[in-house]
C-alpha positions in Angstrom: 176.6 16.8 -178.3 178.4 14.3 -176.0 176.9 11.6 -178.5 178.1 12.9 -181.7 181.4 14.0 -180.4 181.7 10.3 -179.0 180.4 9.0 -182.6 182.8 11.1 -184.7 186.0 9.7 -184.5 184.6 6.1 -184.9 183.0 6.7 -187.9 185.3 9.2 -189.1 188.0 5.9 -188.9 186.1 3.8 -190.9 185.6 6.4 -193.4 188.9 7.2 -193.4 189.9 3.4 -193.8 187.7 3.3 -196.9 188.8 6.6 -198.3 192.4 5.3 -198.2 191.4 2.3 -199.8 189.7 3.3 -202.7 191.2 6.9 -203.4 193.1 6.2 -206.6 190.4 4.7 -207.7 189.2 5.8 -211.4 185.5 4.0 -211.8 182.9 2.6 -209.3 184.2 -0.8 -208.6 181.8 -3.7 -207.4 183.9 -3.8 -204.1 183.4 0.1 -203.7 179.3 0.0 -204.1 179.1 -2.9 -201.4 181.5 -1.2 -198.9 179.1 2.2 -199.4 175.9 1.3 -200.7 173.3 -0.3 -198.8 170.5 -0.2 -200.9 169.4 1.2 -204.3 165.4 2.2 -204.7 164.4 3.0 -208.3 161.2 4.8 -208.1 158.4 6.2 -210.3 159.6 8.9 -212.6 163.0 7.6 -213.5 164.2 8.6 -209.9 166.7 6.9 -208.4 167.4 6.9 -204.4 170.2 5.6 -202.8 170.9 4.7 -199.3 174.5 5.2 -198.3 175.9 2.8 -195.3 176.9 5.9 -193.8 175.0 8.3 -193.0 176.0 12.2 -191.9 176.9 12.4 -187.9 175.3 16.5 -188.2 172.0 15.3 -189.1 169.5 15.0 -187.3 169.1 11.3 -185.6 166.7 9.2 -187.6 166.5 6.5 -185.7 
């Protein structure tokens, strides 16, 4: 719990930064999919995953 709380409002501040940043924006610009994309797989079946640069401070550590 002391992790994530010390986590939150780092990453919360660089979401916030980017939320500000692109909020009155209309359409998926190039500069918005390299700021929160990191990587698109497209797989069998038409599926498409993709791998956001930030991920959910809740879930469960992954690493």
């Amino acid at each position: 719990m002391a992790e994530l709380e010390h986590r939150l409002p780092e990453e919360k501040s660089m979401e916030q930064e980017l939320a500000d940043r692109f909020k009155r924006q209309e359409e998926l610009t190039n500069e918005m999919a390299l700021a929160f994309i990191d990587a698109v797989y497209i797989l069998p079946g038409s599926q498409v995953e993709i791998r956001w640069k930030f991920k959910d401070p809740l879930a469960e550590n992954e690493d």
